[in-house]
N, C-alpha and C positions, 0 to 999 in steps of 0.2 A: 497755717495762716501766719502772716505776720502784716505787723503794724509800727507806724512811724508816725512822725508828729511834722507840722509846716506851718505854713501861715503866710495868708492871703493879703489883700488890700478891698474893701469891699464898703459899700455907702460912708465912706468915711472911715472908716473902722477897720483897724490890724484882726484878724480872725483867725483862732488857732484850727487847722484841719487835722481831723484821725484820718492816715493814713491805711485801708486795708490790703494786703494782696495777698488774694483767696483763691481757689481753685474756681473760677469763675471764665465766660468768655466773653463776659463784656464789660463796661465801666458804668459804673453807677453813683450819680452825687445824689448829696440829701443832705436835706434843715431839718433837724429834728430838736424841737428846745432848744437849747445851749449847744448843738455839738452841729457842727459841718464834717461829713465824711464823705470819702473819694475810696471808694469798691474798685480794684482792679485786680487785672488776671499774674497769677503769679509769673515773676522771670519776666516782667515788661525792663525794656532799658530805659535811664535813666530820663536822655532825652524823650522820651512818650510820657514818663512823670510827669515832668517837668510842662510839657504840653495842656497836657490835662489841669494840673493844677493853672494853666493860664485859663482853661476852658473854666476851671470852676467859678471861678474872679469871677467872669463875665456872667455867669450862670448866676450867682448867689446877690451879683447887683442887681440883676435883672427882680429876683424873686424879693429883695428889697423893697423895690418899689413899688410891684404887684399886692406883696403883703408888708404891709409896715412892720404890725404890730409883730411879724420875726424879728426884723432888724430891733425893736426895741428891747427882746431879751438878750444881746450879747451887747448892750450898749450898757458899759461900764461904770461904778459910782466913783466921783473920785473922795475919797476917803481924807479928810485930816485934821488934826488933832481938835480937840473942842466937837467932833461932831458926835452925836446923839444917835443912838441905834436901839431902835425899840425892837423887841421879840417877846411877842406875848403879851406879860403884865411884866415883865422886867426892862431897864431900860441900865444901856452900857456908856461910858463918854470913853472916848479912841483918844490913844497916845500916839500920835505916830512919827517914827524920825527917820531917817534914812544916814544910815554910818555906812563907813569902810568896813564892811566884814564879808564872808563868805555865802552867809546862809539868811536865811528870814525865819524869825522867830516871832510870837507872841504870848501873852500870860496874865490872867484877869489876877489885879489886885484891886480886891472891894470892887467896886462901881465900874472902875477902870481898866479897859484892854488895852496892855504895852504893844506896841506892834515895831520890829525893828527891822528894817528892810535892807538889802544889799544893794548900795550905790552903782553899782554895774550892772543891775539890773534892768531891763528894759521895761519904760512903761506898760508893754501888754503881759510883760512876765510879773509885774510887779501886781498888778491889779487882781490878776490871777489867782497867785499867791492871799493876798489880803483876804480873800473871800476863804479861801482854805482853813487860813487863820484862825480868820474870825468863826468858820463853824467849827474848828476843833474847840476852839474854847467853849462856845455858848453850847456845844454840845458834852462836854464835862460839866459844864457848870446844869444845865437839864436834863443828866445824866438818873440820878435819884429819882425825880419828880416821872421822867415818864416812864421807868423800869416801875415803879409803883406803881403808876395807870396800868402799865400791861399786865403786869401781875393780874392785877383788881379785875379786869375784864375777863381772864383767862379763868379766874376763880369761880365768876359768874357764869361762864356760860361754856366753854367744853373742857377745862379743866387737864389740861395735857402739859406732859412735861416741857420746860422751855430750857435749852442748854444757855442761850447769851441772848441779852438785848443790846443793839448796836446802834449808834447813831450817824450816820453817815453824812457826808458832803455829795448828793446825789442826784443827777439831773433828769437822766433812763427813766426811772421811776419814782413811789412816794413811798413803797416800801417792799419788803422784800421776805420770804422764808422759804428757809433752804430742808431737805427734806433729814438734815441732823436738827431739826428743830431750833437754828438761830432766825431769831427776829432782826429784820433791819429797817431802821427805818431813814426816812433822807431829812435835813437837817431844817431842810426848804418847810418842811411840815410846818415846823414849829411857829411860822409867822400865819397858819391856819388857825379858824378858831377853832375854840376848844372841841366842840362838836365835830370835828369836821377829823381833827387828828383819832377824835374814839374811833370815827367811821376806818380808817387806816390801820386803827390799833386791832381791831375786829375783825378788817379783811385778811388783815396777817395771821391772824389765831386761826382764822377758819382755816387756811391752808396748812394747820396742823392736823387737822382730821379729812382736808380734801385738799391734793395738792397741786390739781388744775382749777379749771374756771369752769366747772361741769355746773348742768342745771342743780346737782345736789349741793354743789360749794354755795351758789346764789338763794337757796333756801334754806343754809344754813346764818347766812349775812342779813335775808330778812326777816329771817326768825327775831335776831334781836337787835335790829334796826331797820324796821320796816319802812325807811324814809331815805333809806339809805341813798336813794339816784338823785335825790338832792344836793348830798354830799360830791358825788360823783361828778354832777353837774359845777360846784363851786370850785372843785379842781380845775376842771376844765376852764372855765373860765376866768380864773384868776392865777395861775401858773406861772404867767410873768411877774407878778406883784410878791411872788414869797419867793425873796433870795436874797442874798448879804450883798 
């Protein structure tokens, strides 16, 4: 397989596409959360890309205006300085300036995220970036706090060794365990409440002792969150409202 990176024009909005070319024989788009991908067969020539991605455009405005509320998760914040970012019970104020440099950086001091962006940057790279940013930070800075909630849960209830807890920038999913026993979780969590991240923090432990979605994994989950398709359900339905 391999993969490449583009970018459309679509209800208004520059949109980055993942590129796949797979042992496949045919082309396949898709909206999924945050990500537009274009599935095609490996050793296409350029021009049939290039086609395609015109076919996508028209494809991905279409599904725009059939479903809004897609278009509303890749509709961008524009971030600056003086502005206010609540996560949780913590609240950040953004520094943000735009210099001559190479790279984009950012760095919570106290209260405040520095965020310094590269002036050659393009609005949709820059926006990007921002969001990246901003979850490596807020993700060191609630680093401590939810490596202790996972702890705390695991102690409770199957007790299995945990090699790393991670906190990711992640759009795929809400969390993730790999079967070396690292915990991941996505960054997006964090603007759930609290209940709703145990439910995550719990679905992940279970897949320390079951590492599919088998009927024993789900009565392990409501062994000890018996309410747990509530949780499930406020994912679902709120998905676009947790993110930087």
């Amino acid at each position: 397989m391999k993969k490449y990176g583009a970018f459309i024009q679509a209800g208004g909005l520059e949109l980055p596409v993942e590129i796949s070319l797979e042992r496949r024989r045919d082309t396949r788009f898709g909206v999924t959360g945050k990500r537009i991908t274009l599935r095609m067969p490996l050793g296409v020539a350029p021009d049939f890309m290039h086609q395609q991605l015109m076919e996508l455009q028209s494809w991905v405005g279409r599904v725009f205006i059939e479903k809004p509320t897609l278009r509303e998760a890749f509709v961008g914040k524009d971030y600056r300085t003086g502005d206010i970012i609540t996560v949780g019970k913590r609240q950040y104020r953004l520094e943000v300036q735009v210099q001559e440099r190479a790279t984009h950086t950012a760095r919570l001091v106290g209260d405040t995220i520095n965020i310094q962006l590269a002036a050659k940057a393009t609005d949709a790279h820059r926006n990007k970036s921002i969001k990246t940013l901003l979850s490596r930070v807020v993700a060191s800075d609630f680093q401590a706090e939810i490596s202790r909630r996972v702890h705390d849960w695991n102690d409770r209830t199957f007790r299995r060794p945990i090699k790393s807890i991670n906190l990711k920038y992640n759009h795929t999913n809400w969390g993730s365990c790999s079967a070396h026993s690292n915990v991941n979780l996505s960054t997006r969590l964090l603007f759930a409440p609290q209940e709703v991240q145990d439910y995550v923090i719990l679905h992940e432990l279970a897949h320390l002792v079951e590492l599919n979605h088998s009927d024993r994994f789900w009565a392990l989950v409501e062994r000890y969150m018996p309410d747990y398709q509530e949780k499930e359900k406020w994912l679902k339905e709120n998905r676009t409202k947790c993110d930087f």
